[in-house]
C-alpha positions in Angstrom: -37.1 18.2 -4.7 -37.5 21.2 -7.2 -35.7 20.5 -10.4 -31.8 22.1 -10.2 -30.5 24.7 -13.0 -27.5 23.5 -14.5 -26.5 27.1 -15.7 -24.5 29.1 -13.2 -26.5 32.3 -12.4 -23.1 34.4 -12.4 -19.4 34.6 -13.0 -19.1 35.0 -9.0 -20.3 31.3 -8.8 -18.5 30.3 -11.3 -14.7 31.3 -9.8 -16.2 29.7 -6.5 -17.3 26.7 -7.8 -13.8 26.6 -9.6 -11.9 27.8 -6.4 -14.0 25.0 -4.2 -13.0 22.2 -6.5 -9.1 23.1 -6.6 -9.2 23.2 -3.0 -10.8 19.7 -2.1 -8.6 18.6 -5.1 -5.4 19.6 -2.9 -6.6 18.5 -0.5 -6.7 15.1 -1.5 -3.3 15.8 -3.5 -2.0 16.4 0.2 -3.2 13.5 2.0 -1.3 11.0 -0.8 1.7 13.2 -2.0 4.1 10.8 -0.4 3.5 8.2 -2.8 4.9 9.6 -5.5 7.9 8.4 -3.8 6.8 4.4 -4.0 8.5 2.2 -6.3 7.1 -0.4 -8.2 6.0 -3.7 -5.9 3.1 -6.7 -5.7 1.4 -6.4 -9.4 3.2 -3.9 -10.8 6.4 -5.1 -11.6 5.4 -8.8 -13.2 1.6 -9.0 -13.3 1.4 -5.8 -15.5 4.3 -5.0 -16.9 6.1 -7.6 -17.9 2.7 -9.1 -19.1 1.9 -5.7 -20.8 6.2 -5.7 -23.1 5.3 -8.3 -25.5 1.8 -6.6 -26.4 0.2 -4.5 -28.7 -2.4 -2.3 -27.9 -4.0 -4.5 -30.7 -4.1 -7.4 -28.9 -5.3 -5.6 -25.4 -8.4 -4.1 -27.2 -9.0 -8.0 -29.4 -8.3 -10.4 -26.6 -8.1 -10.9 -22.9 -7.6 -14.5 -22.8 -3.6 -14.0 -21.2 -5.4 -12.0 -18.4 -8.3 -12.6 -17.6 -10.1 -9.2 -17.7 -11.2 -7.1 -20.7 -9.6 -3.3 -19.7 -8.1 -2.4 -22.4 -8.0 1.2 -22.0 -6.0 0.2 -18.9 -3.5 -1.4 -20.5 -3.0 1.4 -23.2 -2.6 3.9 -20.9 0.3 2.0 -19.2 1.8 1.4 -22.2 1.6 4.8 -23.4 3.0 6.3 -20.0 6.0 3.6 -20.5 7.0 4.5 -24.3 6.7 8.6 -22.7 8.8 8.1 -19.7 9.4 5.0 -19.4 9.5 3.1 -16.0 9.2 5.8 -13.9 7.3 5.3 -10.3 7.0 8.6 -9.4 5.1 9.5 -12.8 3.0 6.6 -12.7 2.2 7.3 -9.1 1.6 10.6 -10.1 -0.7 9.8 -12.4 -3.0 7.8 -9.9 -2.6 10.8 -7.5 -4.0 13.2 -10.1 -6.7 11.3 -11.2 -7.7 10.8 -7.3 -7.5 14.4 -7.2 -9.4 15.3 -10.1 -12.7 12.2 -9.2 -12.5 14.7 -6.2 -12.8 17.4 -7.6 -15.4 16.2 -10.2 -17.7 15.0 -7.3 -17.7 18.1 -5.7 -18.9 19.8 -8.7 -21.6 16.8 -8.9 -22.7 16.7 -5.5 -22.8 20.6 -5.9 -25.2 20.4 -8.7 -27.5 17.5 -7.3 -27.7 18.7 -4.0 -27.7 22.4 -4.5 -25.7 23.2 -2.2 -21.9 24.0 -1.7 -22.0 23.1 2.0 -22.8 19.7 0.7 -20.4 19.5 -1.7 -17.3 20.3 0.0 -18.5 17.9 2.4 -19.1 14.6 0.1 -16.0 15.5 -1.7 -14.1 15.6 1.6 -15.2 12.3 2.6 -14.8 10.6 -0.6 -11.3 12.6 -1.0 -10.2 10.8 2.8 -12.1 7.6 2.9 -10.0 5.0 4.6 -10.0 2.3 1.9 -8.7 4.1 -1.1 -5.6 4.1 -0.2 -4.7 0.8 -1.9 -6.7 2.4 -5.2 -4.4 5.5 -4.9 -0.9 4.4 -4.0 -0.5 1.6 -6.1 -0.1 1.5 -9.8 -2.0 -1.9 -10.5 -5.3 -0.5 -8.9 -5.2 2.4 -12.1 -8.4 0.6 -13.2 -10.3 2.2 -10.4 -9.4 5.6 -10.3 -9.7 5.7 -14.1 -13.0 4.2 -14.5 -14.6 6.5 -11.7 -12.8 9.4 -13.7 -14.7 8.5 -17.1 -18.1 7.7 -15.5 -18.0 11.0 -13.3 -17.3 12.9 -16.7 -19.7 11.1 -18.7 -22.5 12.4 -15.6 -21.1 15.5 -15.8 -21.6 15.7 -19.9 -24.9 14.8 -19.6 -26.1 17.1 -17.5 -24.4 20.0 -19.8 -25.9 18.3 -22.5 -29.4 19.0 -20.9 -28.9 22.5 -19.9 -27.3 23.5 -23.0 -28.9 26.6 -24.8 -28.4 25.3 -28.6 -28.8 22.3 -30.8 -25.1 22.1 -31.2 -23.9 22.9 -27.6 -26.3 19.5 -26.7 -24.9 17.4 -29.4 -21.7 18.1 -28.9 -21.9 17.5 -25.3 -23.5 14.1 -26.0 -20.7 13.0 -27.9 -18.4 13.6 -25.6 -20.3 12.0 -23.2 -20.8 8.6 -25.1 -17.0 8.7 -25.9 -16.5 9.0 -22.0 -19.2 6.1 -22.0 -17.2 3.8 -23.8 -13.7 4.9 -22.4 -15.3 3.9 -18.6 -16.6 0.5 -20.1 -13.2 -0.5 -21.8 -11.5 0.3 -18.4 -13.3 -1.7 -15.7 -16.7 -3.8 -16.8 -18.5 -2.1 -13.6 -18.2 0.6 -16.2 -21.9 -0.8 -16.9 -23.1 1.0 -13.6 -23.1 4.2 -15.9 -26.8 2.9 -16.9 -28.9 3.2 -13.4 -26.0 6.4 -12.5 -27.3 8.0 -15.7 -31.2 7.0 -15.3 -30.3 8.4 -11.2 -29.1 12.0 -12.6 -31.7 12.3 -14.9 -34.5 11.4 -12.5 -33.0 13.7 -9.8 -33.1 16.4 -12.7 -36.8 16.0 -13.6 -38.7 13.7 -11.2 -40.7 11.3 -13.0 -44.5 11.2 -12.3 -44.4 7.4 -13.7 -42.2 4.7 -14.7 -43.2 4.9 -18.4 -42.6 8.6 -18.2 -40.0 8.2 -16.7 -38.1 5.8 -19.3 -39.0 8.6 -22.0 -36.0 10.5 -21.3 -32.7 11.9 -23.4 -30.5 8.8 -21.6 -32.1 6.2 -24.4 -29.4 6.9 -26.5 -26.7 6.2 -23.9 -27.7 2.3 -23.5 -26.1 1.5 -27.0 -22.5 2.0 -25.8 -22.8 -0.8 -22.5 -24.8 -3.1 -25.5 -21.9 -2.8 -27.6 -19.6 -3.1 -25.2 -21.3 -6.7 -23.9 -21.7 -7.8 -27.3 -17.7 -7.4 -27.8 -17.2 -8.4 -24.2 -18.8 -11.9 -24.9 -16.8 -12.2 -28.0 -13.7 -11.6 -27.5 -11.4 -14.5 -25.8 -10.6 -14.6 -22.0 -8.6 -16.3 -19.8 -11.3 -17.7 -17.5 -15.6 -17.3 -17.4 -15.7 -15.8 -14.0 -19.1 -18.3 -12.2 -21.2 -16.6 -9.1 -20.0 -16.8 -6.0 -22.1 -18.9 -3.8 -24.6 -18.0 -1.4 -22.7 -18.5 1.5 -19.8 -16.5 -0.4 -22.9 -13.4 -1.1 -23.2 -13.3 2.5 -19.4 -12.7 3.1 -18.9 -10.5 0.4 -20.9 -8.6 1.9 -19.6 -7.2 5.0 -16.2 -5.3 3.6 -19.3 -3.3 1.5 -21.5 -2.7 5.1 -18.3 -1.6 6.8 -17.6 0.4 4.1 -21.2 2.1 4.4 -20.7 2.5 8.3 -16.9 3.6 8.6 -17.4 7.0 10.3 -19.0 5.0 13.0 -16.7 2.3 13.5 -14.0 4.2 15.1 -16.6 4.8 17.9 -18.6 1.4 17.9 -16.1 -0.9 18.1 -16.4 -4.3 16.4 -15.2 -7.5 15.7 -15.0 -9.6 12.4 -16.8 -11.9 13.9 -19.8 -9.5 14.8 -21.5 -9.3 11.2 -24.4 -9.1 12.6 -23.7 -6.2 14.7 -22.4 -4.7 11.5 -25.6 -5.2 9.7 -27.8 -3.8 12.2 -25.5 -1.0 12.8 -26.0 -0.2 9.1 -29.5 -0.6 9.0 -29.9 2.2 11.9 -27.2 4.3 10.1 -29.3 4.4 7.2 -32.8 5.1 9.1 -30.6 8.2 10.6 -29.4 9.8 7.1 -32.8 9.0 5.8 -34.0 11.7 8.7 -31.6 13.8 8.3 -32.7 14.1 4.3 -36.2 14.5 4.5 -35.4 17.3 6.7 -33.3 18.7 4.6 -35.6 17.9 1.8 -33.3 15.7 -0.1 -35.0 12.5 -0.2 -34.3 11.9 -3.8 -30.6 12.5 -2.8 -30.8 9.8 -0.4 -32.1 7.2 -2.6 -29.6 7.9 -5.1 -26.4 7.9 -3.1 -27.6 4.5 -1.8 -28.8 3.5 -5.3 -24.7 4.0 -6.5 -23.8 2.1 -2.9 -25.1 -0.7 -4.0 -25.1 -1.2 -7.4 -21.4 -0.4 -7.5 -21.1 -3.2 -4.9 -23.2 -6.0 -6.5 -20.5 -7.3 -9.3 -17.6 -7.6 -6.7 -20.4 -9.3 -4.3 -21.8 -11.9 -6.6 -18.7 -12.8 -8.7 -15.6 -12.6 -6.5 -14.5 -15.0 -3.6 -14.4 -13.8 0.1 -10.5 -14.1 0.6 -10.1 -11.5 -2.8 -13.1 -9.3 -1.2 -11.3 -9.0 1.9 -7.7 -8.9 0.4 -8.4 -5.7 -2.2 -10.1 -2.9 -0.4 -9.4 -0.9 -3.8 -12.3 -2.7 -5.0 -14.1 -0.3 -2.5 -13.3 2.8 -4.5 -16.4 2.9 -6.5 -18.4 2.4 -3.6 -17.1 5.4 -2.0 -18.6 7.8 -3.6 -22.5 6.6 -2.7 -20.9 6.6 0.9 -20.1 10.3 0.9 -23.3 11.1 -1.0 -25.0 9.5 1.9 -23.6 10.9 4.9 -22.9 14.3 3.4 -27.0 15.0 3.8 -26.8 15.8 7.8 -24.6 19.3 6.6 -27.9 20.3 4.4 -30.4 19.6 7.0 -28.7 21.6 9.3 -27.9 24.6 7.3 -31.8 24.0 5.3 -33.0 27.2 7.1 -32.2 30.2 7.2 -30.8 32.0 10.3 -28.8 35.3 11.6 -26.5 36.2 14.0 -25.4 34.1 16.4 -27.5 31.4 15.7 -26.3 31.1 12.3 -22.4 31.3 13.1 -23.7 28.2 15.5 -24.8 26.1 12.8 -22.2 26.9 10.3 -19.6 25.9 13.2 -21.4 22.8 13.6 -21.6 21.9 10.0 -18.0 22.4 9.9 -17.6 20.2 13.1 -19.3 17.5 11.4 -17.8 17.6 8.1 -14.0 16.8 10.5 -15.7 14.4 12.6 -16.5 13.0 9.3 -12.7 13.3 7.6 -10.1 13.2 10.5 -10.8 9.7 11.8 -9.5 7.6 8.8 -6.2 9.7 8.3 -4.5 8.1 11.0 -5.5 4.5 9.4 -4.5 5.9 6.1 -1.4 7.2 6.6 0.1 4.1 8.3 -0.8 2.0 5.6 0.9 4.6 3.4 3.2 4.0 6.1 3.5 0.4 5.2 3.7 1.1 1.2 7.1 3.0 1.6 8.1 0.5 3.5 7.6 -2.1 0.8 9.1 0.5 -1.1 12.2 0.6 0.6 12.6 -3.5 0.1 12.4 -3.4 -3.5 14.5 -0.3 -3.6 17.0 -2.0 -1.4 17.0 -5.0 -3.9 17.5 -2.8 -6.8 20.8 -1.3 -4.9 21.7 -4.9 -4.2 21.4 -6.2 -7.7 23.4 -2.9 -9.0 26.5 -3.5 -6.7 26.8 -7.2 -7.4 28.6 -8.3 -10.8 26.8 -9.7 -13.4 28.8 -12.7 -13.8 28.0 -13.9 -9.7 24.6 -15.2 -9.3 22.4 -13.6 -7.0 20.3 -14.8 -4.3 17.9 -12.6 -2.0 16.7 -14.9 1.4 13.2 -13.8 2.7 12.5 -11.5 0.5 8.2 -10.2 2.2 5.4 -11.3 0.3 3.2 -9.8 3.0 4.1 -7.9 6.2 1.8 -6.4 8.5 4.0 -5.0 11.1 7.4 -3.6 11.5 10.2 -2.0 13.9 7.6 1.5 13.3 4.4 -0.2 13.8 5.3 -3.2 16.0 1.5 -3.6 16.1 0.7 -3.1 12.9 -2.2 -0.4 12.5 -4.5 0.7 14.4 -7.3 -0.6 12.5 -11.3 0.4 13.7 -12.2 -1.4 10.8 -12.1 -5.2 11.0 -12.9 -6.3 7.7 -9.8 -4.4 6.0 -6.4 -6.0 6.3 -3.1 -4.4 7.6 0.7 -3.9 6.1 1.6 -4.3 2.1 2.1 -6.7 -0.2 5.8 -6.7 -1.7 6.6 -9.4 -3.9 3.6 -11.9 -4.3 4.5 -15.5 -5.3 3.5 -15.6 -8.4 6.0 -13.0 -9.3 9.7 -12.7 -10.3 12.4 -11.1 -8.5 13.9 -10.1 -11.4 11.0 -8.2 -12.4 11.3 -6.1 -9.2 14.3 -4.9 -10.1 14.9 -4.2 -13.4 11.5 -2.0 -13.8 12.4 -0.1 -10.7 15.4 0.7 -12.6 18.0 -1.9 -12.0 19.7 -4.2 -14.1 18.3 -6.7 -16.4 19.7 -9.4 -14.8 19.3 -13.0 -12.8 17.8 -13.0 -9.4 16.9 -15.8 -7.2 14.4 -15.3 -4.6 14.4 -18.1 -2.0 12.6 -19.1 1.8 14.7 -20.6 4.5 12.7 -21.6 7.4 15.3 -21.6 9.9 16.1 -18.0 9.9 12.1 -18.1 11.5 10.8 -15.0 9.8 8.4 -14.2 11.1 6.1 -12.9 8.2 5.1 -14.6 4.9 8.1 -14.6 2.4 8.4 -14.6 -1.5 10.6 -17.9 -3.1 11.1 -21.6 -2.9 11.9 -23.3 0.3 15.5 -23.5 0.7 17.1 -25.7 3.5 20.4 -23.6 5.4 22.6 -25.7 4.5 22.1 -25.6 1.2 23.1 -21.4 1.4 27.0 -23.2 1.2 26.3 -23.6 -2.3 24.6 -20.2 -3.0 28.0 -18.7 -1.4 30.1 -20.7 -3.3 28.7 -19.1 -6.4 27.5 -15.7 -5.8 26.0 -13.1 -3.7 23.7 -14.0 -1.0 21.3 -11.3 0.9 19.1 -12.4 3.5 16.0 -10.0 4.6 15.9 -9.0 7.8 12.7 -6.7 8.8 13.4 -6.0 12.3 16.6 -4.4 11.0 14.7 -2.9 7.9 16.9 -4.1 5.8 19.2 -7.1 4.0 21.8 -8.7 5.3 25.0 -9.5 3.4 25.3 -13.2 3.8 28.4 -13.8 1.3 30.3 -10.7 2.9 29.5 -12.1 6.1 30.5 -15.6 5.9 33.6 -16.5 3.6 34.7 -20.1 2.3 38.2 -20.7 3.0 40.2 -23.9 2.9 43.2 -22.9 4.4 43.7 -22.2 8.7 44.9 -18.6 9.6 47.2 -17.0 12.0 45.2 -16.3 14.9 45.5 -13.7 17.4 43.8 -16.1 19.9 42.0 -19.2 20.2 38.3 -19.4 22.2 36.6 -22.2 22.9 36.3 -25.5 21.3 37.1 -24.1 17.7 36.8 -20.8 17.2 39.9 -18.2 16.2 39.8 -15.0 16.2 42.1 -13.8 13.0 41.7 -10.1 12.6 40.2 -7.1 14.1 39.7 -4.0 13.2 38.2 -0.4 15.5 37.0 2.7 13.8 35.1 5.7 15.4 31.6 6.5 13.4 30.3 10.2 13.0 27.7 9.4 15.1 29.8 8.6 18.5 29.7 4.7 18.2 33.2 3.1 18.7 32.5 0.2 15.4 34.5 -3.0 15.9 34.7 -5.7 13.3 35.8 -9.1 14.2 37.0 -11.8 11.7 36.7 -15.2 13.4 37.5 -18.5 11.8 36.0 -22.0 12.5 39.3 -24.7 14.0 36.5 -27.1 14.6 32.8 -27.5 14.0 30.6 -26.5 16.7 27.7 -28.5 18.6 25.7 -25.6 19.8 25.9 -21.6 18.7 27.7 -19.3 20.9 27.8 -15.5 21.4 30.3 -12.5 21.1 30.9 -10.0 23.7 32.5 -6.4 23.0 33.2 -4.7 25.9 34.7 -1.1 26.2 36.7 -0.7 30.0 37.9 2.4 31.8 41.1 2.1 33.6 40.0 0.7 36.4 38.7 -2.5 34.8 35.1 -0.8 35.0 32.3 -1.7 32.0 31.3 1.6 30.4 30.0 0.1 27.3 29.4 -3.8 25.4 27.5 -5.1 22.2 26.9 -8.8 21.8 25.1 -11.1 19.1 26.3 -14.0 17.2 29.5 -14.3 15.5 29.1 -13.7 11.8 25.7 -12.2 12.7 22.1 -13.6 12.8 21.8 -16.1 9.8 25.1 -18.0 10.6 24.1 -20.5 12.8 26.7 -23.5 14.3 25.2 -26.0 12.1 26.2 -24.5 9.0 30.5 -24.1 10.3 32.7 -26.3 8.7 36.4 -26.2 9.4 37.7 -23.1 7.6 35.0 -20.9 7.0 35.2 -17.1 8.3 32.8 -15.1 9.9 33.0 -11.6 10.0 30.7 -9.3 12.2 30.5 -5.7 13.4 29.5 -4.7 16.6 28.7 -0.9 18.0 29.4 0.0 21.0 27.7 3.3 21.7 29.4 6.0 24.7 28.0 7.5 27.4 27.1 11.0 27.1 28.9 12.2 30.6 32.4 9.4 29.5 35.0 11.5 30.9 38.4 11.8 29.1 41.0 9.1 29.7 42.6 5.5 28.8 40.2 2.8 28.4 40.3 -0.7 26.9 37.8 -3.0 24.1 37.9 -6.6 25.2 36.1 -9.7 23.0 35.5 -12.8 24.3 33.1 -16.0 23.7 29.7 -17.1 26.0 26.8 -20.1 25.9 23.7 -17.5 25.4 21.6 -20.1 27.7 23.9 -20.5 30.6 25.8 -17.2 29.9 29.2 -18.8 30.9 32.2 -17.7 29.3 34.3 -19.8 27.0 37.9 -20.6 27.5 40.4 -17.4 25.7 44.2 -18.4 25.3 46.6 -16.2 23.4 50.3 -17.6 23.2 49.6 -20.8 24.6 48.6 -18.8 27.9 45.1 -18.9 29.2 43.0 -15.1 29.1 42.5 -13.4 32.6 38.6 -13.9 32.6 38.3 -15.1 29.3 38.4 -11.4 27.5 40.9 -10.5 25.1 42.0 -7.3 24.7 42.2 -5.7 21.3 42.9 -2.4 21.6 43.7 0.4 24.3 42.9 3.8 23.3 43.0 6.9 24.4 39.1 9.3 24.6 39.2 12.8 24.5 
């Protein structure tokens, strides 16, 4: 490979290579705008924050024994964004979306000047800018460490290679400073900021091949091994949390596969696989490799080839030898780095194609299939990615909705939230979750982990500073894994007794208002009628919604406790006694079950009774009435001491336009 000049040869290249790089940076901008509408959720909110309020920047750059990782410059940053703006999510996701943007950008201009070759570059740039598993290190404040450390280390490559090309003494020394400060910025953000060492030794020997090792050690990068020393001299100083041990063998062998799949995604799509079929995965990378290693010695790029898989794998050998399986396969930010040696890699087919020159026709041929290959490359994944994205503003919506809760309930009332998510991986939009070609990535969002605070959630995504209890109750079945201590049902009495209770409900996509819902009273009401073996019905009201629903809400309250749980009917009539419309469910709604009733209590509950398109004018009729959900037969309705002409009472007659 003949050595690359770093100077541009003319202005003309110069506004291209700018114009290039602001287009693959929108690009990416465009793929991950929507996050700048998440909130705050799973890390965010307790893990960083509230750890970060009662710190100095002092104490993040002396000690790391409250955390348990040395990333200081991490920390700082946050900090510095909070006292600018405060808490702000759509700044901090901003933030992560620009520096997504600008690694983009930044690899174009490096893949530009290792490969020689624009083609190339919009093409790595494009597949690093869309790769499936970044989404996690792009839309989510906690996984800053990632973007930011690529960000240093790309401009620290980038410096160096100025440094070389530069004309004057004092153009090269300045650029080396600036590098080294880059150095040490990337090292005090992430400690895989040590890869900067064989990615330096790679850019310098792509430069200049070496005609030996000992020449090729003799080079300008010396100078940039005293930063990483430093940095591991203060690393083993300083105080952490916990001395992070090797995996195990078994655990190497694991951590391995999330890496591979990462290496082989553009395939996986088409060669589908299971996560049981490692070693499918490993052979399939093995021949995946063999195939790009063609393609680069036709394109003459050999050197290329051994340094995009160089960065594969040393980026992947930290998170492979120290971390456990179930993190691996839990954090597919920690892919990120990796990335980037992935779109190196299977950039190289666009060179070989376009290594020779043609005219005419021919030419327009390759160019269209250099461009065809470049999409197969980058419109696979965006489905994956943007339902995950999906599945972030969902999350977002929870801990929005439990800031709005938290704001409408008065401070003196304690608050409870029932099933809050800790993890969900499919809801009433993706009933299926995603559809995922890649089996060694996990589906849906992480919301509230347990190890985390309600409170938290809402006070840094703007809400009150105030008391919030998250709880689990079992008997509502959830259905996905919940944040909060286990609380029996009938201990909610209590809860409702004292304050405000909200139970989750995802299939609804949203929370429940248990307190408004169900209401303690001692006393027995007037009832309008009486259904079943102890169940009043004490006030109704029937409102029309913008939307064409006819709303009915039904206040019933318990005579007697009840063995087994029954269910409401709302039925709208014509004239003729003809059913044009019903609604049923549960009185009180879905987390009021029998065995909670005691003598007294009211349950109120709203049911919508949507009309026909083609309902004619004329007089029609709403009728409510009791049934056993298994058997479906109708409880006995009296009103006035007189039994109910088939059990339905009617509330209201009205007349429809």
């Amino acid at each position: 490979m003949s050595t690359v000049d770093l100077r541009e040869t003319s202005r003309h290249d110069r506004r291209l290579n700018a114009l290039s790089m602001t287009a693959v940076a929108l690009a990416a901008l465009l793929l991950y705008s929507r996050a700048v509408d998440f909130a705050f959720f799973n890390d965010d909110p307790t893990g960083h924050f509230a750890w970060m309020a009662s710190r100095s920047p002092a104490e993040f750059f002396s000690s790391a024994a409250d955390y348990g990782y040395y990333r200081p410059v991490v920390f700082t940053t946050l900090q510095g964004l909070v006292a600018a703006v405060g808490y702000n999510p759509a700044l901090f996701h901003g933030l992560l979306i620009g520096l997504h943007a600008a690694n983009v950008a930044l690899l174009w201009l490096l893949a530009k000047r290792l490969g020689a070759s624009r083609p190339y570059a919009w093409t790595a740039a494009l597949i690093f800018a869309t790769a499936p598993f970044s989404y996690e290190a792009v839309a989510y404040v906690a996984s800053l460490t990632h973007p930011l450390l690529l960000f240093w280390l790309l401009l620290t490559l980038l410096l160096y290679q100025n440094a070389r090309a530069a004309r004057s003494k004092g153009a090269r020394r300045a650029y080396d400073l600036a590098a080294n400060v880059t150095l040490m910025l990337g090292l005090l953000s992430h400690e895989n900021g040590l890869f900067i060492v064989p990615a330096l030794i790679g850019v310098e020997w792509l430069r200049q091949p070496p005609q030996s090792l000992g020449e090729g050690l003799k080079r300008p990068f010396l100078p940039y091994f005293i930063a990483p020393v430093l940095y591991l001299l203060l690393w083993l100083a300083i105080p952490k949390a916990s001395e992070q041990g090797l995996a195990s063998f078994g655990e190497w062998a694991s951590n391995m596969l999330p890496f591979i799949q990462t290496l082989v995604y553009p395939l996986l799509p088409v060669i589908s696989l299971t996560a049981e079929q490692g070693t499918a995965l490993l052979l399939l990378a093995v021949l995946a490799l063999a195939a790009l290693y063609g393609t680069a010695r036709v394109g003459r790029r050999v050197p290329l080839w051994l340094f995009g898989l160089g960065w594969f794998l040393l980026s992947a050998l930290p998170a492979t030898l120290f971390l456990t399986p179930d993190y691996l396969y839990g954090s597919p930010r920690l892919q990120y780095l990796s990335s980037v040696g992935v779109a190196l890699l299977w950039a190289l087919p666009v060179p070989a194609l376009l290594g020779k020159v043609r005219s005419g026709w021919r030419q327009v041929a390759i160019d269209a299939l250099g461009v065809a290959y470049t999409l197969a490359m980058i419109v696979p994944p965006l489905t994956f990615v943007r339902c995950e994205l999906d599945f972030y503003a969902e999350g977002s919506s929870v801990v929005r909705q439990m800031v709005e809760i938290a704001r409408g309930t008065p401070a003196d009332q304690a608050l409870t939230l029932v099933n809050v998510p800790f993890f969900f991986s499919s809801y009433a939009e993706h009933p299926q979750g995603c559809l995922n070609p890649y089996p060694w990535t996990p589906v849906g969002t992480v919301v509230v982990p347990p190890y985390a605070a309600a409170r938290d959630f809402v006070r840094f995504n703007g809400g009150p500073d105030r008391e919030v209890t998250a709880v689990t109750v079992d008997a509502f079945a959830p259905g996905w894994s919940t944040h909060g201590e286990e609380l029996e049902a009938s201990m909610l009495r209590e809860r409702v007794a004292d304050g405000a209770v909200q139970v989750f409900d995802l299939p609804a996509r949203g929370f429940f208002d248990l307190g408004g819902a169900w209401q303690l009273e001692e006393s027995l009401m007037e009832a309008t009628a009486a259904f079943g073996p102890g169940l009043a019905l004490v006030g109704t009201t029937v409102s029309g919604s913008p939307d064409g629903e006819i709303e009915v809400d039904l206040r019933w309250q318990v005579t007697r406790p009840w063995a087994k749980q029954p269910a409401v009917f709302v039925h709208l009539y014509d004239a003729g006694g003809a059913l044009i419309a019903q609604h049923d469910g549960p009185p009180g709604g879905p987390f009021l079950p029998a065995a909670v009733w005691e003598q007294g209590d009211v349950l109120v509950d709203r049911h919508g009774l949507r009309l026909p398109a083609d309902l004619s004018a004329g007089k029609y009729a709403i009728g409510v009435g009791l049934y056993d959900p298994v058997t479906g037969e109708r409880y006995r309705a009296e009103a006035a001491g007189q039994d109910l002409a088939e059990n339905v009472l009617v509330i209201e007659r009205l007349m429809l336009p």
